[in-house]
C-alpha positions in Angstrom: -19.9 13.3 -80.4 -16.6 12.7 -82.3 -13.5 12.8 -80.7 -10.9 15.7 -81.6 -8.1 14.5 -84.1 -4.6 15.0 -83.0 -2.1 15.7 -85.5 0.8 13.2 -84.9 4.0 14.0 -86.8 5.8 10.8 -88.4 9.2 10.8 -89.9 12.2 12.1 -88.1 11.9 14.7 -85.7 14.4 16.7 -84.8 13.8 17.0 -80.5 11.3 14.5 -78.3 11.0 13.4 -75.0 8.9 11.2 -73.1 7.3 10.4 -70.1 6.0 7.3 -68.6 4.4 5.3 -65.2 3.7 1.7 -65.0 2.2 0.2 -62.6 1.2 -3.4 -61.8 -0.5 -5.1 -58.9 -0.7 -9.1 -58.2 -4.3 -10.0 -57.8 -4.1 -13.5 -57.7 -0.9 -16.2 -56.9 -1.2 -19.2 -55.5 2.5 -19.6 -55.0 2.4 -16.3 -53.6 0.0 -17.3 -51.0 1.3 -19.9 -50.0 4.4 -17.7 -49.4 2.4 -16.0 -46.9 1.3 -18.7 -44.8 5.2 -20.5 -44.6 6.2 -17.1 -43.3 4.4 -17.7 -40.2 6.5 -21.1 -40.4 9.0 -19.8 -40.7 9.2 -17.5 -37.8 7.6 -20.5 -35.9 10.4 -22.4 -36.5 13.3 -19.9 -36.0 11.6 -19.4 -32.1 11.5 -23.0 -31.7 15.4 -23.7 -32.7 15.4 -20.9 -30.1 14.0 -22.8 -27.3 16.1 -26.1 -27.9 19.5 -24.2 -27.5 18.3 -22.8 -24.2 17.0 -25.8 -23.3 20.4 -28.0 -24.0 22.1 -24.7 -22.3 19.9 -25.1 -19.6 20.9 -29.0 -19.1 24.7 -28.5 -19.6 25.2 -25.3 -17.2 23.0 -27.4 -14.8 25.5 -30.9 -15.0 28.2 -28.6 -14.7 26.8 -27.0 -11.7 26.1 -30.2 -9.8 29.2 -31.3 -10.7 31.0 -28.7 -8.7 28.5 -28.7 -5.9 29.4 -32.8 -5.9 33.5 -31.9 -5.7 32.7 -29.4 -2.8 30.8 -32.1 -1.4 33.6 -34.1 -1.4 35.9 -32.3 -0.5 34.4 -32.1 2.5 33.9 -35.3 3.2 37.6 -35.7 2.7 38.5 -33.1 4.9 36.2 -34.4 7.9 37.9 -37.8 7.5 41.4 -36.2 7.1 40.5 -34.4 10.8 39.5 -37.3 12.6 42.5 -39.7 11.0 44.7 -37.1 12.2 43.4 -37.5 15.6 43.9 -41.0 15.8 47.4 -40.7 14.2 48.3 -38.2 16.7 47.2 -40.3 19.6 49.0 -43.6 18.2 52.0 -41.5 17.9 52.2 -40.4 21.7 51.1 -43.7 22.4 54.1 -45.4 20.5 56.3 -42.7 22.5 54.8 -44.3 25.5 56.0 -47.8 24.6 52.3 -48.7 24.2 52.1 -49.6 20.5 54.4 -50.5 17.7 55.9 -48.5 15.3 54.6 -49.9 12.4 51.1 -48.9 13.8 51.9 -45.6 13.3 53.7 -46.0 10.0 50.4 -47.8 8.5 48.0 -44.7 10.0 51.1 -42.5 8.3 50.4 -44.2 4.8 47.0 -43.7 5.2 46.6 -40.0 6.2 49.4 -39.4 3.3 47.2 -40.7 1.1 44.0 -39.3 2.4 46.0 -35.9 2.0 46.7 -36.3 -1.7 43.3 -37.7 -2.9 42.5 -34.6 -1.2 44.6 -32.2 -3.3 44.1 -34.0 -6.9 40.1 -33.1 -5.8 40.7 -29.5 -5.3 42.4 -29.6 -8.3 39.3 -31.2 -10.2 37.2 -28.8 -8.7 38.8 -25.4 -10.4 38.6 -27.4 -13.7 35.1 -28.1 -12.5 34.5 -23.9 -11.6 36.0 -23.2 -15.0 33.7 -25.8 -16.6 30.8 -24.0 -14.8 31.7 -21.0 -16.3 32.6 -22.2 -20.0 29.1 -23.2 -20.2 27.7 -20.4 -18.6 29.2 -17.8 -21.2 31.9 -16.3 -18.4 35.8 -15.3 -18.8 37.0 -18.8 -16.9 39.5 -16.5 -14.8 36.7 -14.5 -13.6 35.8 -14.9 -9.6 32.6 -17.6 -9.3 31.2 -18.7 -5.6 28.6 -20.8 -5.5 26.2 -20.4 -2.9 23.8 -23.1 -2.6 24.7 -26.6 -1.2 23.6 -30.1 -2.0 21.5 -29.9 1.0 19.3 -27.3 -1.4 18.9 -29.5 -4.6 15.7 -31.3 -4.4 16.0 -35.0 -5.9 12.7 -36.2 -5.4 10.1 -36.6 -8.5 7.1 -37.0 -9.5 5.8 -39.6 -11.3 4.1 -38.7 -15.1 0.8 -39.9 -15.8 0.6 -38.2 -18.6 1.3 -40.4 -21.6 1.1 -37.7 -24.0 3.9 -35.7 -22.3 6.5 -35.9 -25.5 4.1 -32.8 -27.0 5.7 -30.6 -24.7 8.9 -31.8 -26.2 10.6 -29.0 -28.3 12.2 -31.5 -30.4 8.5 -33.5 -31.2 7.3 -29.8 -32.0 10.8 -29.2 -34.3 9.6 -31.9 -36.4 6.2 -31.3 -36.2 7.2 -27.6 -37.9 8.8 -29.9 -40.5 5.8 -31.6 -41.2 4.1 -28.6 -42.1 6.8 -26.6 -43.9 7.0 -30.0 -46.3 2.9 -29.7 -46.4 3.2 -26.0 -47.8 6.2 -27.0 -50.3 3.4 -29.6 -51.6 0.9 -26.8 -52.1 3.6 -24.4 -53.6 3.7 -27.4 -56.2 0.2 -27.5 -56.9 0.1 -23.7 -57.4 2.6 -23.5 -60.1 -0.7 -25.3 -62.0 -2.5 -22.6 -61.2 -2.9 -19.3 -63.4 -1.6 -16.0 -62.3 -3.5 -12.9 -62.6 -2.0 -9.2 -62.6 -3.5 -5.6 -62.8 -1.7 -3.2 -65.2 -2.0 -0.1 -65.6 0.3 2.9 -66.9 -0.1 6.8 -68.5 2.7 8.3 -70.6 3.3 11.5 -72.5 5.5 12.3 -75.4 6.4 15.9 -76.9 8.0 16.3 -79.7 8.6 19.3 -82.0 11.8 20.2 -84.9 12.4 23.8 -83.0 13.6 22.6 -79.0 11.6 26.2 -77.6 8.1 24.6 -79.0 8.8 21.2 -77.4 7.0 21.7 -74.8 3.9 23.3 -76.5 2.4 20.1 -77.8 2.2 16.9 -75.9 0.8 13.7 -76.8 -1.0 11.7 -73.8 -1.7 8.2 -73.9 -2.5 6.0 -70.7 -4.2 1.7 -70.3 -5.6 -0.4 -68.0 -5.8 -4.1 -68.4 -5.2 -7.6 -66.9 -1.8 -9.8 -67.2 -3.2 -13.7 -67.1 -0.4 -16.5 -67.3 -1.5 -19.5 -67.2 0.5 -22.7 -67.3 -0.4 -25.3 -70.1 3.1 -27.5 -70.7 5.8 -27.7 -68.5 7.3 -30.9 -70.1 6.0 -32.7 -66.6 8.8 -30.4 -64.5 5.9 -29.4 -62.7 4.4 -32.7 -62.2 8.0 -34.3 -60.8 8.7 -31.6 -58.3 5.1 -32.0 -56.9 5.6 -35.7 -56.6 9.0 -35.3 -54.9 7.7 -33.1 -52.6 4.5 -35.1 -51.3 7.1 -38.0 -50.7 8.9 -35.3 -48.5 5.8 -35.1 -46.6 5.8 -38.7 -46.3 9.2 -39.3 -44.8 8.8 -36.6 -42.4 5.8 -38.1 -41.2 7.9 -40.9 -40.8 10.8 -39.6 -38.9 7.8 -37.6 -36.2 6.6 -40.8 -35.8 9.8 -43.0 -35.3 10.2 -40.0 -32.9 7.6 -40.1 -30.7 8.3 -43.6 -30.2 12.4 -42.8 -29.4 10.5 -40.2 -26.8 8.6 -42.6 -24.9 11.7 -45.3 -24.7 14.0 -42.0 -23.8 11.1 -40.9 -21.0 11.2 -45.2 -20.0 15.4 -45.2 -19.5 15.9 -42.4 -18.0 13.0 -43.1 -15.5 14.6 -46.5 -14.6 18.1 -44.8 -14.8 16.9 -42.4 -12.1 15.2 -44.7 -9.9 18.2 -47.4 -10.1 20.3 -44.2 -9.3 18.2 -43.1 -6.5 18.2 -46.7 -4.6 22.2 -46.7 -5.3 21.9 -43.5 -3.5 20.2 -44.8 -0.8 22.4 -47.7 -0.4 25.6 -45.9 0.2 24.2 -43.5 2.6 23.4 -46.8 5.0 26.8 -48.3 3.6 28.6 -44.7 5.3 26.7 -45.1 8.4 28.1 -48.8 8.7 31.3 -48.3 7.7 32.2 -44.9 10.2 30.1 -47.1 13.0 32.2 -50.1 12.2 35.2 -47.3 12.8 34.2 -46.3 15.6 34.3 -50.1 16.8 37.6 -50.5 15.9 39.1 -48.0 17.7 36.8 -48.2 20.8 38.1 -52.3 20.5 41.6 -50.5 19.8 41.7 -48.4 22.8 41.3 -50.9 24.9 43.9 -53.3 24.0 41.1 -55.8 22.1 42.0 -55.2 18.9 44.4 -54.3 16.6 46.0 -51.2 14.0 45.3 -53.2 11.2 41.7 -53.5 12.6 41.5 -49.7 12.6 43.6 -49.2 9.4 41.2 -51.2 7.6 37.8 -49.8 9.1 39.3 -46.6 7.9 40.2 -47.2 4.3 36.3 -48.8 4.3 35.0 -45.2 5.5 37.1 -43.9 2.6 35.5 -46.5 0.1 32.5 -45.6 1.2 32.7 -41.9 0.9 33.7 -42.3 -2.4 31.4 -44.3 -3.5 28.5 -42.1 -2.0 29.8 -39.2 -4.0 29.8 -41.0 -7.2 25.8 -42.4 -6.6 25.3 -38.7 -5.9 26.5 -37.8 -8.7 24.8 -40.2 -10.6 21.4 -39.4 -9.2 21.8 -35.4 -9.6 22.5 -36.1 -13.7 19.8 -38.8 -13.8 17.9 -36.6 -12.3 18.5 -33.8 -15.3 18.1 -36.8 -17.8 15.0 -37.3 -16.8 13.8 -34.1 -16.7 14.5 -33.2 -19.9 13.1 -36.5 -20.8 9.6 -35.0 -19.6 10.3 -31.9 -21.1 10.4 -29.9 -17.5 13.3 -27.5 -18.5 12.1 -24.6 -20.0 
């Protein structure tokens, strides 16, 4: 059977219009596929950049916070010594009324105190800088209202030790580069799929009416409609293709490299800060049998004092030691509590 002929008018015509719809759908990209996968990457990698600001949030609220607990801790050793020199400078004092001492004993226990009483003040000073340092890093107004309930009493300093040698996986950074690794690995098969062909499916219909008197126009129309395949496929590039691959597989390289210079920095971080802790920890340790010496040696002092054996420079001296020792016990606290984060972001135990 024949098909019908349609009579087709060439040559100008006065009125036309026409109709069309194309369509075309990818069947086959390599580049395109690849896309896909990196999106997953992608995302992967946009959580984990996540994680590592909360976790450096994490370690800088928590400094901050053990900072100020350390200055209330202080400050209350400095008001428990302030108490008791007071004591003994009140007693000297009615004792120097008496005739019983000199009054340069109670000028030296004067000095003292005085100072004791303005070490005190510059530390309660410190300690709003330290609230307002607390709340910088914790996101708040710095004028808003902040009590802090715990005590040091509550922080637990004691850790375990790792046995596991492969702990630097749970490291977000080692899995930040690890990301890298693969987002370089898909640019190096985006590369090779540029060598690939592409293959599309196209399709369209259309319509055109046409006629020299407009109130016909629409009485005739002339359909067409086709189907085919789009195929592009790369032969010569000028070797653009061929340096861009080669680039990128040296990409790969170097960060394979810098995950596995890396994990090596891990394990030496993990090593210092376990050393730095434990050195800290002893320090620790060490001043808190320095205090008890130095208050018992006091205690000696004045007892010795009391009883006409010994002497206000005795006293004034067994004093400034407590002082020296008080300080010094604060600042191995301190050093222990922000060894103590060091290392545990070292073992990747902040979440």
């Amino acid at each position: 059977m024949k098909a019908p002929l349609v009579a087709f008018p060439f040559g100008a015509v006065k009125y036309n219009n026409t109709y069309s719809l194309q369509m075309t759908q990818l069947l086959f990209s390599g580049t395109f596929i690849v896309g896909l996968q990196a999106v997953k990457t992608f995302r992967e990698l946009s959580e984990r950049s996540l994680v590592r600001s909360k976790i450096e949030t994490s370690v800088n609220v928590t400094k901050a916070y053990y900072r100020a607990l350390v200055s209330n801790e202080q400050i209350g050793l400095l008001d428990a010594n302030i108490a008791q020199l007071k004591q003994t400078l009140d007693q000297t004092t009615q004792q120097n009324k008496q005739g019983f001492v000199e009054k340069i004993d109670v000028d030296r226990l004067s000095v003292q105190y005085n100072n004791l009483v303005t070490n005190r003040d510059n530390v309660a000073r410190s300690l709003i800088l330290n609230y307002q340092m607390l709340k910088f890093q914790m996101g708040m107004p710095v004028e808003q209202e902040l009590t802090l309930t715990d005590k040091l009493s509550d922080v637990n300093i004691d850790q375990q030790v790792v046995t596991d040698t492969a702990f630097y996986h749970n490291r977000i950074e080692y899995k930040l580069l690890q990301t890298n690794v693969t987002l370089n690995e898909l640019d190096v098969k985006s590369k090779k799929a540029n060598f690939l062909p592409t293959v599309a499916l196209a399709a369209g219909i259309g319509n055109v009416f046409q006629e020299n008197q407009f109130k016909y126009l629409y009485n005739h129309n002339y359909y067409n409609s086709y189907i085919g395949l789009n195929v592009n496929i790369p032969i010569f590039t000028g070797g653009q293709h061929l340096n861009q691959l080669k680039q990128s597989q040296i990409s790969v390289y170097k960060a394979q490299n810098d995950l596995h210079n890396a994990t090596n920095g891990f394990k030496l971080q993990a090593n210092a800060a376990s050393i730095m802790f434990t050195n800290s920890i002893q320090s620790l340790n060490n001043q808190k049998r320095s205090r008890e010496l130095a208050r018992e040696v006091l205690r000696v002092a004045k007892i010795k004092y009391q009883q006409g054996v010994g002497s206000s420079i005795e006293v004034t001296q067994a004093q400034t030691e407590v002082e020296n020792a008080d300080n010094q016990y604060i600042q191995a606290l301190y050093n222990a509590l922000i060894s103590k984060v060091d290392l545990d972001k070292a073992y990747a135990r902040i979440n």
